[in-house]
N, C-alpha and C positions, 0 to 999 in steps of 0.2 A: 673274709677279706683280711687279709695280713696286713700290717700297720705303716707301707707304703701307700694303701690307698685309701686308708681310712681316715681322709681329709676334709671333704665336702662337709660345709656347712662349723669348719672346727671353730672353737672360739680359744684365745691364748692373748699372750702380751705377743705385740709385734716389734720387736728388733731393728731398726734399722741403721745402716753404717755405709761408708763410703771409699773407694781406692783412687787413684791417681790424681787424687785434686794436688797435691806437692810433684809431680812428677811432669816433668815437661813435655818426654817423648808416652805417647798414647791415650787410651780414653781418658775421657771418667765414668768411671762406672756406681750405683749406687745398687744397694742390696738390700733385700728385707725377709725375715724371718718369722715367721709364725710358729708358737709353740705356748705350751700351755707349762706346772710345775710338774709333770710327771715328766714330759719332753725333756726338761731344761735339766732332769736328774739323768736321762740319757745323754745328753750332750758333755754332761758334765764326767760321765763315765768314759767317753771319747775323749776325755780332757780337751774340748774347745775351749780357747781361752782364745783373748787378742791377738791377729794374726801377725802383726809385727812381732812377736813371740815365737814363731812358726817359722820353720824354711818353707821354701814355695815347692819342694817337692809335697810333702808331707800335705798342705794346704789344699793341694789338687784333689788328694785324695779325700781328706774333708771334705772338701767341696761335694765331689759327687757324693758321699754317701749323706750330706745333708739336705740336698736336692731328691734323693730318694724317700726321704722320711718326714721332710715337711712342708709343707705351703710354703713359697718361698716368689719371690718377685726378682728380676733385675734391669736397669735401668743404664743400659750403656749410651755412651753419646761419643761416638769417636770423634775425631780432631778433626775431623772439616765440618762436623756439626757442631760440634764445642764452639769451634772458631767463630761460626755465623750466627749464635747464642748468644754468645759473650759478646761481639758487636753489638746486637742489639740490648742486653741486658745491661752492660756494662760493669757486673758485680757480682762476685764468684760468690755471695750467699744467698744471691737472689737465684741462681744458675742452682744453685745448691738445693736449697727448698723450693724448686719447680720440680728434679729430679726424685727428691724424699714425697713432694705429694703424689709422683705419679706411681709409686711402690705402693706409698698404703690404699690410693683408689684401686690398680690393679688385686690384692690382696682381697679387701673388701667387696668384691666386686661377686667372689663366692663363700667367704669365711668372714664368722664374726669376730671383730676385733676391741677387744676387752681394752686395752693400752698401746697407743704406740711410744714405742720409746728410742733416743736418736740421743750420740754424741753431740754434745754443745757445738755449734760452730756461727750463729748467729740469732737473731730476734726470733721466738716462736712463732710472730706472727707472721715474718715470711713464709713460712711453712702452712701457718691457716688460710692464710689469705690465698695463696694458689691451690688449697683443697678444694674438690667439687663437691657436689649433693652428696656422696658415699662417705666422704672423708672425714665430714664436718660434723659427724656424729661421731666422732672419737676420741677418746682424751689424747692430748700430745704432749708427751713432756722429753724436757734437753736437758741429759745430764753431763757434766766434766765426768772425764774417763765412763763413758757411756760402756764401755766395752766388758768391765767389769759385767755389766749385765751379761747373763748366758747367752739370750737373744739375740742382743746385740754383737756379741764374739762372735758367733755363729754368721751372723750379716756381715761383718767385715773379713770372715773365712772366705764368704763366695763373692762378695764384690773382688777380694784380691786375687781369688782363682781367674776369676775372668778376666781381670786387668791383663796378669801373666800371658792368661793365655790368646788375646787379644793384641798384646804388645808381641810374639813371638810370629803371628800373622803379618803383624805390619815388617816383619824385619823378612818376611818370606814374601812379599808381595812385592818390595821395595829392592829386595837385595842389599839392604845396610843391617850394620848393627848397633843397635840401640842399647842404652843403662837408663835405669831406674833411676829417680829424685832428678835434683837440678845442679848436682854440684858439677866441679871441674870434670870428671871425664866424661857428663853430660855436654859441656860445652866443645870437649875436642872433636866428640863423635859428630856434634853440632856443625860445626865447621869443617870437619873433614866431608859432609854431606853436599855443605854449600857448594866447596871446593869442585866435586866430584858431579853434582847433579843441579847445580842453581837454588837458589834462596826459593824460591816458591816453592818446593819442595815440602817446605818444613811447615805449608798450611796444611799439607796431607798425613802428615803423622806429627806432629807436635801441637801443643799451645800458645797460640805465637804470640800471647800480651806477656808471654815469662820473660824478663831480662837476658834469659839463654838465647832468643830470638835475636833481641836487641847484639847482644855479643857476636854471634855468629853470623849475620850480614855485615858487621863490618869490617 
């Protein structure tokens, strides 16, 4: 077997990282990465590093060739799921670590996981506390600039492949055109939508608790 499928059963640190949580128009999506120290000296050959480092062409391609070589999980929740989430969660780290537990139980679910390891972004125990029976047998640790990790670069390469390419669906499905993050020409596209299609609209492709929201219905 060549070293696409020679996965069953692998053990390695798990990676995990996140896209769209800053970005008003489309998912969020969370990613995770399985790979052991010979892996992470191949990735490292690829020069995977943090994807905000990376243009989104180049990323695609990462993406897929890291999808072919390693265990990998993802966790998209598009914007009429986010939306109905987020009502009831009411807390983008609770939203957060529901999505990061459900990468490492899928993962765990056939491969052993030695470590998981995740960008800081709130309380570990958010993260423990919504792991199941598979999860709760695994160390989890949050680090600042998580991405440093190979793992974890690698996790935020396919979480932003999918963003991308998730966000280019919603702008073919919709007939708008959408930008990335939440600055000013996020807000004019915002309003030029309202304008054009009605404010309920932007439950189907956006975030609507973002201030962008707030702006562009009024």
């Amino acid at each position: 077997m060549n070293d696409q499928i020679d996965l069953l059963k692998k053990r390695g640190l798990l990676g995990i990282d996140e896209s769209g949580k800053g970005d008003f128009f489309g998912p969020l999506v969370i990613a995770g990465v399985l790979a052991d120290e010979k892996d992470s000296a191949r990735m490292l050959e690829m020069n995977i590093r943090d994807s905000k480092k990376i243009a989104d062409g180049r990323i695609l391609q990462l993406a897929d060739w890291i999808k072919e070589n390693f265990p990998h999980s993802l966790v998209v929740i598009g914007p009429e799921k986010y939306n109905e989430l987020y009502q009831k969660i009411n807390n983008l780290n609770r939203l957060l670590a529901w999505g990061h537990s459900r990468v490492i139980e899928n993962i765990a679910e056939e491969h052993q996981i030695e470590k998981a390891v995740s960008d800081k972004f709130g309380k570990p125990e958010l993260i423990i506390s919504a792991l199941m029976k598979q999860g709760k047998k695994i160390v989890l640790e949050q680090i600042v600039r998580g991405e440093s990790i190979t793992q974890v670069a690698a996790a935020s390469i396919l979480a932003r492949a999918e963003f991308v390419r998730s966000l280019k669906r919603i702008e073919q499905n919709f007939g708008v055109k959408l930008h990335k993050g939440a600055g000013p020409p996020v807000d004019i596209a915002a309003k030029a939508i309202v304008r054009t299609m009605g404010p309920e609209i932007l439950s189907k492709i956006a975030k609507i608790h973002f201030k962008n929201f707030t702006r562009a219905v009024q």
